[in-house]
N, C-alpha and C positions, 0 to 999 in steps of 0.2 A: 811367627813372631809378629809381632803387634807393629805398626807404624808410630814414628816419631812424633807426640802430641806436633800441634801446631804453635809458631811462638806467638806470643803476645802482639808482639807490634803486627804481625803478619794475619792474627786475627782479627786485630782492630781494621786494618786495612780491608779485609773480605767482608766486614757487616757495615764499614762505611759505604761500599762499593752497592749492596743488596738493597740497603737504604735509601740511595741516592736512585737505582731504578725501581725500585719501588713508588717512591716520591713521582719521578716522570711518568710510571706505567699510570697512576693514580688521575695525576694532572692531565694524560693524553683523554685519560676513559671520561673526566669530567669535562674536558675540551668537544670531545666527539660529542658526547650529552648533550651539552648542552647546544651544538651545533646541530642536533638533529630537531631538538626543541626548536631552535628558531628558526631551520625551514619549517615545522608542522605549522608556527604559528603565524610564521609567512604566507603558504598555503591556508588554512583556514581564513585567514585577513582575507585575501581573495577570492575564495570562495564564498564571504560574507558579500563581500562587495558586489559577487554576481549575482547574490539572493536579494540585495537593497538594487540592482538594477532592475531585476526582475520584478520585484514586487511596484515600484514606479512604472514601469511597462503596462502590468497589469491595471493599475489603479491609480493613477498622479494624487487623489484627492487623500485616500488613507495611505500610501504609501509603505514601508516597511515596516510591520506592526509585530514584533514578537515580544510580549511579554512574559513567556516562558522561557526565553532564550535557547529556542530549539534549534535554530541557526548556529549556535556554539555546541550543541549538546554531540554525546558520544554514547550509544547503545553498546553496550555486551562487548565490550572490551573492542569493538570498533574506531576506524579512527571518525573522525569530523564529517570528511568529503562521504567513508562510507554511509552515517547516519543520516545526512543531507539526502545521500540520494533516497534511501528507504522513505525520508519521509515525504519527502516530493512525490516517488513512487505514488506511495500509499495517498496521498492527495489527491490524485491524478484518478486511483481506481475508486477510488471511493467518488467522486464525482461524477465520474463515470454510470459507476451504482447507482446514485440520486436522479440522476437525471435518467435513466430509466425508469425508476420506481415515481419518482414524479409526473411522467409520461402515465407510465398506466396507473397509476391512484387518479389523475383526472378521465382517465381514460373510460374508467369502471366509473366514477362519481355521475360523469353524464349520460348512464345506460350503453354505451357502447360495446357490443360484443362479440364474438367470435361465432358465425354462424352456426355451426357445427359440434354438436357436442363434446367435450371435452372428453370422457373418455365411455364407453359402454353405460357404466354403470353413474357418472356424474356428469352433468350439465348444469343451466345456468338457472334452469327452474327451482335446483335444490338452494342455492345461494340469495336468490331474488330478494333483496331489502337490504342486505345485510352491505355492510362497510368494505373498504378494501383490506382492510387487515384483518376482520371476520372472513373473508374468502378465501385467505392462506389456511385460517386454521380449520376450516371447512373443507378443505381438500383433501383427499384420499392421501392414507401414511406412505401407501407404495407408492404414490405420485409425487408426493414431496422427500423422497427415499431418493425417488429420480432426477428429480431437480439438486438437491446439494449433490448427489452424487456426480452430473453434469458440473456443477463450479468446482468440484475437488480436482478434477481433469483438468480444467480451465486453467485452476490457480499451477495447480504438475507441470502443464505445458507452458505457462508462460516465464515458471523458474527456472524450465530443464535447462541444461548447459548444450546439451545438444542440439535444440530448438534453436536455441540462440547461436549456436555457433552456425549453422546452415544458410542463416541470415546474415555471418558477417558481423555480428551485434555479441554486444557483450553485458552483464548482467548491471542491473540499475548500482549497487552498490560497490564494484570494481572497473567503474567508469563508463559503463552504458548507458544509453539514454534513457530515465526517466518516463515512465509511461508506456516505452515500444514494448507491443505485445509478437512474436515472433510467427513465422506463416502456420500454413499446414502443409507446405510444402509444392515444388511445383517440378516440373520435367525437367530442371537443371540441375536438382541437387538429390541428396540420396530417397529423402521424404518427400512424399506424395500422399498425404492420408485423405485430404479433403478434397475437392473441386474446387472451392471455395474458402475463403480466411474470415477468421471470427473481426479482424479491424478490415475494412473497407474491403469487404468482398470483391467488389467489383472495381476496384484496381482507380477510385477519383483522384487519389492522391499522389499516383508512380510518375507522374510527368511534372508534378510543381516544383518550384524551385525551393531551394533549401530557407528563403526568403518567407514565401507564401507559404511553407510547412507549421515554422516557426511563429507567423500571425494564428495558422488556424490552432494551433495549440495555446497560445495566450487566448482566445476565444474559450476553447474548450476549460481553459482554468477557470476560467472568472464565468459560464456557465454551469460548472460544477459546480463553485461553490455557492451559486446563488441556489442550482438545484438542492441542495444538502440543508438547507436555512428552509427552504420552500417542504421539503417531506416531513422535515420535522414541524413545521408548521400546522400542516396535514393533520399529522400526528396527533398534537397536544390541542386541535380542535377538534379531533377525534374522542379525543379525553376529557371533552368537554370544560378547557382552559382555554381563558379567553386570547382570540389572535385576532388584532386589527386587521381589518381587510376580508377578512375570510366571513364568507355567508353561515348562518344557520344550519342552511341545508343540506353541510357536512355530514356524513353519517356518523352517530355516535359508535365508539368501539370500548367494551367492556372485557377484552382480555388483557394479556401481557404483550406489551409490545415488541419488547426484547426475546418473547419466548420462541425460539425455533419448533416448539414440539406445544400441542394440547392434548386435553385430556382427550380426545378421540386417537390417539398415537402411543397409545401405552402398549400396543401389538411390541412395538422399539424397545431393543434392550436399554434398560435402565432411566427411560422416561419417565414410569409411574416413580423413580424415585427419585429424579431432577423434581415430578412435581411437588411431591411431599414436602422438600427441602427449602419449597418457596425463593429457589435462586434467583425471581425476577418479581 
């Protein structure tokens, strides 16, 4: 047998009841929203504030200078603090980079070199004249096969979770700090790969205070970015484009600047056809 329909009044009563939590369920879920919106944009406010201290720290004269509003922006469905930290990161390594390649572009500029032959079959006599960005692509393919293969490790080790967890440190974009590259390991914890660590092998900076850490890394910003202004400098009088300050007697360079691979590297799969493509 079938059940009693329901009466009227007593339906009216169960869809006002459905109604009315519906109504509140609605209200709570745009309540929580928008309560979560206004910590993220609490949180970002202040993590703005620490990028406008910071950049005064660095520089009083230019001060907070973002015209792309990368201090608000958000990568790959990230929040704010995580894309902060990425790009800070990637600021930090990249200056890092310049200021080595600026190191050794003067380094080669003034004859200076390595006593000893670089490998069996290449030395300095084959390169002699030639520019510092002709001496990359002067280089043996296995030898520059070995060198990115050494930063592919580099970049591995300094993202592993595990590296960083051993250290105590946690990843730049989940609230680590910025720029820490993580050890190779030492008698106290489970890794030991190296003798020695790629940041400050010899241990200058384990005794400074959180203070003196803090100044030598504002240092290190603001000579990175000056390094980074300086290579391209380099560079685009290498290209024979005029740069105030810079001598003549830069060597000129008639490749690609951008190009990781020349035509002496087409041994590599799929270089002869990067070069074909003219990607740079």
């Amino acid at each position: 047998s079938r059940a009693p329909p329901t009466p009227p009044r007593r339906m009216k009563t169960i869809i006002a009841v459905l109604a009315l939590a519906a109504t509140q369920c609605a209200a709570f879920s745009h309540g929580a929203s928008m309560a979560q919106r206004a910590v993220r944009a609490h949180a970002t406010m202040e993590e703005k504030a620490e990028l406008i201290d910071l950049a005064k720290s660095l520089n009083p004269v230019v001060g907070y200078w973002d015209p792309l509003n990368l201090g608000g922006a958000t990568f790959w469905g990230a929040t704010n603090a995580e894309t902060v930290g990425f790009l800070r990161h990637a600021e930090i390594k990249h200056g890092r980079v310049a200021m080595a390649a600026f190191v050794g572009y003067c380094v080669h500029e003034n004859g200076i070199r390595w006593p000893f032959p670089l490998t069996s079959t290449f030395d300095y006599a084959s390169v002699e004249g030639l520019s510092a960005p002709a001496v990359w692509d002067a280089t043996p393919t296995w030898a520059k096969a070995q060198i990115i293969l050494f930063i592919g490790i580099a970049e591995f080790w300094g993202e592993y979770t595990g590296a960083l967890d051993q250290d105590g440190a946690k990843h730049y974009m989940r609230g680590g700090k910025p720029g820490y590259y993580p050890s190779f390991g030492s008698q106290d914890n489970a890794w030991n790969l190296l003798p020695l660590n790629l940041f400050d092998p010899l241990g200058y900076t384990k005794e400074l205070s959180a203070e003196q850490k803090a100044r030598k890394l504002s240092i290190e910003l603001n000579n990175g970015r000056l390094a980074q202004i300086g290579i391209f400098g380099l560079l685009c009088k290498a290209k024979g484009l005029i740069v105030p300050g810079l001598p003549e007697s830069i060597k000129p360079y008639a490749g690609e600047v951008m190009a990781p691979f020349a035509a002496g590297d087409v041994a590599l799969p799929f270089v002869k056809e990067m070069l074909e493509l003219k990607l740079f």
